[in-house]
Backbone bond lengths (Angstrom), bond angles and torsions (degrees), N, CA, C in turn:
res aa  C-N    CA-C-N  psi(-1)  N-CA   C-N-CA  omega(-1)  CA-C   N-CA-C  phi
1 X - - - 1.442 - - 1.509 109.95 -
2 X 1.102 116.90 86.63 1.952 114.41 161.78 0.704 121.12 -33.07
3 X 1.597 132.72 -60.31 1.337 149.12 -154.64 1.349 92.25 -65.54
4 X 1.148 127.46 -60.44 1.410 129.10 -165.20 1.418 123.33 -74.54
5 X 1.793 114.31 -21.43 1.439 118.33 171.97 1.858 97.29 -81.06
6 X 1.515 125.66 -29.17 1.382 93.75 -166.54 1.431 104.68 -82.16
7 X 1.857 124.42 -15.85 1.664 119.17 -164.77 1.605 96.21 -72.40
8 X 1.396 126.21 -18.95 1.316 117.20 -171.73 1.704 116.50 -93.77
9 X 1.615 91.41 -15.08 2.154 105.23 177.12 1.403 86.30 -80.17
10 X 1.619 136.45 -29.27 1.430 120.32 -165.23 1.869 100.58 -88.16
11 X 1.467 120.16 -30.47 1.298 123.26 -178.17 1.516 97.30 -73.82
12 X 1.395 144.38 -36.38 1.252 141.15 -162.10 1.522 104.75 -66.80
13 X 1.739 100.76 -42.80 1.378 120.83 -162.89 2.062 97.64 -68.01
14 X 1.045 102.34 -49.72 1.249 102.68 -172.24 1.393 118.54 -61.31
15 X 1.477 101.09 -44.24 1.452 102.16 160.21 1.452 138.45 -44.44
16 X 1.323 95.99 -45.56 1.537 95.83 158.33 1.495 150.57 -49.46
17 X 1.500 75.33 -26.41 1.805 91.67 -161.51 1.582 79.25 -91.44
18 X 1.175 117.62 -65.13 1.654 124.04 -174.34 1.965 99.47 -25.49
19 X 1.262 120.23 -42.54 1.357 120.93 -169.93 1.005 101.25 -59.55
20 X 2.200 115.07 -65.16 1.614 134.26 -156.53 1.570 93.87 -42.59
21 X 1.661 116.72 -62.28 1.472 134.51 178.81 1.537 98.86 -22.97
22 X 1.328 124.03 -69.82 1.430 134.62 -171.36 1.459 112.84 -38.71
23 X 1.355 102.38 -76.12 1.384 126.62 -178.45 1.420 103.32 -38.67
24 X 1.620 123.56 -67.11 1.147 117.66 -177.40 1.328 126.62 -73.58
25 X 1.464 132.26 12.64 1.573 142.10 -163.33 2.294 89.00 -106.81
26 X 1.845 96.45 -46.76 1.121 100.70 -171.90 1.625 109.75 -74.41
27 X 1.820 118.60 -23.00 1.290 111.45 -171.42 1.759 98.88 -78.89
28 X 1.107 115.07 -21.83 1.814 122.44 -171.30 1.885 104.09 -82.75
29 X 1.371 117.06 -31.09 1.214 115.50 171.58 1.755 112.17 -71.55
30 X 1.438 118.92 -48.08 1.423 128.23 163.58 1.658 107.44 -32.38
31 X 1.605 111.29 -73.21 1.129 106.74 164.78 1.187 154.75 -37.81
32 X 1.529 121.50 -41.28 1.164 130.75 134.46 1.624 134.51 -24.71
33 X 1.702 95.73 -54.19 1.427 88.04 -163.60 1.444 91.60 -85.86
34 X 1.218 135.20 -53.42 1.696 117.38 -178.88 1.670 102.53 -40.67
35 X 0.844 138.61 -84.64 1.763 136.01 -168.95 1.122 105.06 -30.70
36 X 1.823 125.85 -39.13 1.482 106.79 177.40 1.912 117.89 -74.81
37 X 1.071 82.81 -24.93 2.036 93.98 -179.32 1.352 115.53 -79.46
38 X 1.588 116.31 -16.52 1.503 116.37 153.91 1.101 120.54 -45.03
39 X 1.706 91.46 -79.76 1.552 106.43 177.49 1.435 138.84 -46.88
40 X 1.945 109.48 -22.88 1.347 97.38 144.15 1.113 142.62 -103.41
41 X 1.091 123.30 14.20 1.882 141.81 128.78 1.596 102.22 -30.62
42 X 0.764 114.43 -71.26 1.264 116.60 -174.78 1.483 115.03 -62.84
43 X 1.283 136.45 -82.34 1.270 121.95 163.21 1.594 126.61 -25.33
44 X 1.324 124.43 -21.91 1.743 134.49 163.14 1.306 106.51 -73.05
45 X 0.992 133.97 -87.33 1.542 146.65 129.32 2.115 99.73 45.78
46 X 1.577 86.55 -79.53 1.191 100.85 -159.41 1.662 92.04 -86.37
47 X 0.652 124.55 -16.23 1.854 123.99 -168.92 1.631 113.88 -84.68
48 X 1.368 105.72 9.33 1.774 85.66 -172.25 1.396 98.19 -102.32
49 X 1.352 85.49 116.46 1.303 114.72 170.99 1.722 134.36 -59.16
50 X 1.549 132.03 108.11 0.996 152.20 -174.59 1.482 118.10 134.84
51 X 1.330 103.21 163.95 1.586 136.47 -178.77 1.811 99.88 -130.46
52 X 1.860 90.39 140.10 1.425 81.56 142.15 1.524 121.03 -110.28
53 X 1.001 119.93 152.41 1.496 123.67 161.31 1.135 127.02 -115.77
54 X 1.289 120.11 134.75 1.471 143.13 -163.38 1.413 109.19 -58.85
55 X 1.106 138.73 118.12 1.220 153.03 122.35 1.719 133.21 -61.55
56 X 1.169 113.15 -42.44 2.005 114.28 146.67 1.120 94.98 -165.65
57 X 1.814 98.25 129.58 0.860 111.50 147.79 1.293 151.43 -123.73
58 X 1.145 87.94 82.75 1.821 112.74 -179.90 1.050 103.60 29.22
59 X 1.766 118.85 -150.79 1.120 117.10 -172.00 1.470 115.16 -90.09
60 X 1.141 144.84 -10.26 1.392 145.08 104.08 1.560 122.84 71.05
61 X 1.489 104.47 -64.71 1.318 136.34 -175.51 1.428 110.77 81.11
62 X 1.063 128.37 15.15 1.978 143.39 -161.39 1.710 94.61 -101.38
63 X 1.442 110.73 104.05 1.408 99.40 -166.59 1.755 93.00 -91.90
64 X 1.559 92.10 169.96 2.173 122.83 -166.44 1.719 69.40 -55.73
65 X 1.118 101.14 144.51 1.809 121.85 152.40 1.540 113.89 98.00
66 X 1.511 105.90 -3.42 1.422 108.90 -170.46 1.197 93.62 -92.13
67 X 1.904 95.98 152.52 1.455 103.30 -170.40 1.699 91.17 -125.10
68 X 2.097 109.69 148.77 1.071 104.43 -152.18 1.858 80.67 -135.20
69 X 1.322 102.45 119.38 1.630 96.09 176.05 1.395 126.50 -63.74
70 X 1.519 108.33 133.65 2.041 98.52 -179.83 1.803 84.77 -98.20
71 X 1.815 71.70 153.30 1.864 94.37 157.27 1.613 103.45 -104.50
72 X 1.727 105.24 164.92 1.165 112.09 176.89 1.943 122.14 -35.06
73 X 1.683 107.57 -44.41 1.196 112.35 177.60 1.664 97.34 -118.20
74 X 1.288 109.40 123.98 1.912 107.41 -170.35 1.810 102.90 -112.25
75 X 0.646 111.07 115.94 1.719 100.58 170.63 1.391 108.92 -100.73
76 X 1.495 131.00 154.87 1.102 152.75 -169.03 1.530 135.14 -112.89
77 X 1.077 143.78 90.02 1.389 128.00 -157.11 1.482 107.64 168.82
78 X 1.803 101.98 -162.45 1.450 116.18 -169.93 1.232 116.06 -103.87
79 X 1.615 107.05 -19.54 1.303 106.61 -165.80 2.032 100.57 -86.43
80 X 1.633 112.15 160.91 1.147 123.26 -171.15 1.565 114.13 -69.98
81 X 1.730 108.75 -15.44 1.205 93.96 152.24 1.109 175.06 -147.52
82 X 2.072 91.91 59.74 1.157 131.40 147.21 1.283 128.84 -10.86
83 X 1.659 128.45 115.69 1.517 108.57 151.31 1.247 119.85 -58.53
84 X 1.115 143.08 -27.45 1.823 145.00 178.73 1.388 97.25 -128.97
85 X 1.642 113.49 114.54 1.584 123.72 -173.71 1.363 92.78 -105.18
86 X 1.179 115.97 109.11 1.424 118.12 -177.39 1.907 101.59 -114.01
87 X 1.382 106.52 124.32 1.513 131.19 -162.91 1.818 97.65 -103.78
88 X 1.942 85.74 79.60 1.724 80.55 163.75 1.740 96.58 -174.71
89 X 0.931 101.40 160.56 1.721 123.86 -133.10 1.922 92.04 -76.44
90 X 1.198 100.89 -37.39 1.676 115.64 177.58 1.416 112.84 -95.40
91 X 0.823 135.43 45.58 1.858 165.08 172.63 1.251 113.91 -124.20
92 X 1.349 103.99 108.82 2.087 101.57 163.43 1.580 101.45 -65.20
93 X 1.534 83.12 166.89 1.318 111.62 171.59 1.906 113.73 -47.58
94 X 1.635 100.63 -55.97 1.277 111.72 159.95 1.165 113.98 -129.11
95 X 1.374 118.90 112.77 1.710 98.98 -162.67 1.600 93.07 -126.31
96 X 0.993 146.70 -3.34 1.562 134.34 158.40 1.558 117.97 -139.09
97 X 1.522 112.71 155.69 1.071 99.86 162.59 1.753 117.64 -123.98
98 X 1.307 112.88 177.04 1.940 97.40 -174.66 1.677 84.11 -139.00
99 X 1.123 105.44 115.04 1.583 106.55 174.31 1.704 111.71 -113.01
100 X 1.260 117.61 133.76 1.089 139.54 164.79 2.003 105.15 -71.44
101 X 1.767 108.20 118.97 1.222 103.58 175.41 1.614 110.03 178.72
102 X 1.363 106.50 119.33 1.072 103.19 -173.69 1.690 119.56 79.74
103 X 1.183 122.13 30.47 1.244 126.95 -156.43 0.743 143.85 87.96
104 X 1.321 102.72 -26.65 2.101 110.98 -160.62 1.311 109.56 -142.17
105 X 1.264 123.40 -170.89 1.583 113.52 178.43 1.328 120.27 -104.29
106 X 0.913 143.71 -179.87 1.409 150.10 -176.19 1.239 115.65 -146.48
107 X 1.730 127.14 131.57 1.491 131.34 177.30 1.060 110.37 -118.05
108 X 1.777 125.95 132.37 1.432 122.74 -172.85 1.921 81.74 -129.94
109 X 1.067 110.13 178.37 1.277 134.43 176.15 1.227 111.65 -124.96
110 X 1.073 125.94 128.88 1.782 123.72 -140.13 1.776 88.82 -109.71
111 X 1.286 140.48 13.57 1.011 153.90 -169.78 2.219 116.86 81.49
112 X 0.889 101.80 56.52 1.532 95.71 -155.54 1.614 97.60 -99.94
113 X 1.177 111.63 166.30 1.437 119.16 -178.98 1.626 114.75 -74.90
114 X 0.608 107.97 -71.05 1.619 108.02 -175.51 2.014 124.63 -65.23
115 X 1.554 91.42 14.17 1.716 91.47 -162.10 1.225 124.50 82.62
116 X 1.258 112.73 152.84 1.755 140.98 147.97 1.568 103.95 -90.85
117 X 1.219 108.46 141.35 1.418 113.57 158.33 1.740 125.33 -113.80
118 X 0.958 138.40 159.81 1.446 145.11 164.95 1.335 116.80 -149.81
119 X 1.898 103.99 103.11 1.433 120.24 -167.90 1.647 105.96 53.73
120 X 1.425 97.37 57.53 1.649 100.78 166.33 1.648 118.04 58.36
121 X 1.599 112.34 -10.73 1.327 105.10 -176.37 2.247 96.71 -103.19
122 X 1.283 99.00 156.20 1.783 100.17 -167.47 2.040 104.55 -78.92
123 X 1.156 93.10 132.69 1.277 92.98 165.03 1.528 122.49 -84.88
124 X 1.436 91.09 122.51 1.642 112.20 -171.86 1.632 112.28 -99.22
125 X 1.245 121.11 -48.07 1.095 138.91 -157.82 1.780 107.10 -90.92
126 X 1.091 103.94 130.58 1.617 115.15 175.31 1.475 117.04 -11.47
127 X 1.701 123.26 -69.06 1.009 111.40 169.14 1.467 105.62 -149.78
128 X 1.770 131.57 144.35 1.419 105.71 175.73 0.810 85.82 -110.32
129 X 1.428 97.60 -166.44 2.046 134.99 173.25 1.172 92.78 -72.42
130 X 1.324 122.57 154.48 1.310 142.17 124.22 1.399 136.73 -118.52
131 X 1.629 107.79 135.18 1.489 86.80 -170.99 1.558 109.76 -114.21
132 X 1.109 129.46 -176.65 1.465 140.62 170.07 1.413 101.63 -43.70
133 X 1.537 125.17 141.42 1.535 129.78 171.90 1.948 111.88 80.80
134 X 1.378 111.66 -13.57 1.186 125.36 174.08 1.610 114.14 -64.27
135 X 1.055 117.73 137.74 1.716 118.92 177.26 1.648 110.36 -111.81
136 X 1.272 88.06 139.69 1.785 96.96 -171.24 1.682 98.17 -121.66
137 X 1.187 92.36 138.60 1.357 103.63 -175.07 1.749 113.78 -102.95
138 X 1.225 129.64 159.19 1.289 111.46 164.54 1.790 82.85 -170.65
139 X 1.351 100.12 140.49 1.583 123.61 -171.45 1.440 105.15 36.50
140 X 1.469 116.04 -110.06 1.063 123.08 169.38 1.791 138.94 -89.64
141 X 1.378 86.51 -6.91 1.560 102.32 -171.79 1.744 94.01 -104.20
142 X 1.833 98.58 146.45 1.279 107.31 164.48 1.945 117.51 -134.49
143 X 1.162 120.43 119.52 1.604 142.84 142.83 1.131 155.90 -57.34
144 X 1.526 109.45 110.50 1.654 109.31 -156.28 1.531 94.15 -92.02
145 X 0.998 106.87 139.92 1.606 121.95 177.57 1.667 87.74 -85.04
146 X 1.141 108.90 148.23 1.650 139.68 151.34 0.994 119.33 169.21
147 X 1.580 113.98 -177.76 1.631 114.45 -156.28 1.756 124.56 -82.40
């Protein structure tokens, strides 16, 4: 029967294409959604909101009023690779961290010798809150969080 081998080479054919269609509708939706989840990576990324600014800084040379940009995850310290390399003798190597999460910030104490502070009292506890107007202490230098 001809008739009947070519209606099924034309149904095979269609089928195919009907698939390619698929494949490429689902590889362009994939695409989409990663490119959109970049881009708000990126807009998060760049959005966390605050600075600290100096209130003393020790010997440092970072004068009262200077404002020091945080990244989402900020580390604190002497070593070079620190987000904030702070040059003073009572500073760990890495001695705090300020994490952006969940809205707000977060202070851990990266294990350092001399303490973290928050509002002059020592951070003990895994990690607190911090909020805007809060002062963070570290060795000798202290930082007002705000936006």
């Amino acid at each position: 029967m001809p008739g009947l081998d070519s209606s099924v080479d034309v149904l095979v054919l269609v089928l195919r294409f009907a698939l390619l269609a698929v494949l490429y509708a689902f590889l362009l939706a994939v695409f989409l959604l990663v490119r959109r989840e970049l881009r708000q990576q990126a807009v998060h990324r760049s959005a966390s909101p605050g600075r600290l600014v100096v209130v003393d800084g020790g010997s440092t040379g970072l004068r009262p009023g200077q404002a020091l940009p945080l990244q989402p995850v900020t580390s604190l310290g002497r070593a070079p690779n620190c987000t904030l390399i702070l040059d003073d003798s009572f500073v760990s190597a890495t001695h705090a961290l300020l994490t952006w999460r969940d809205g707000r910030w977060w202070l851990r104490d990266a294990g350092s010798t001399n303490g973290t502070f928050l509002n002059h009292q020592p951070v003990l506890a895994d990690e607190v809150p911090v909020e805007f107007g809060d002062v963070v202490g570290v060795g000798r230098l202290r930082f007002k969080l705000t936006r």
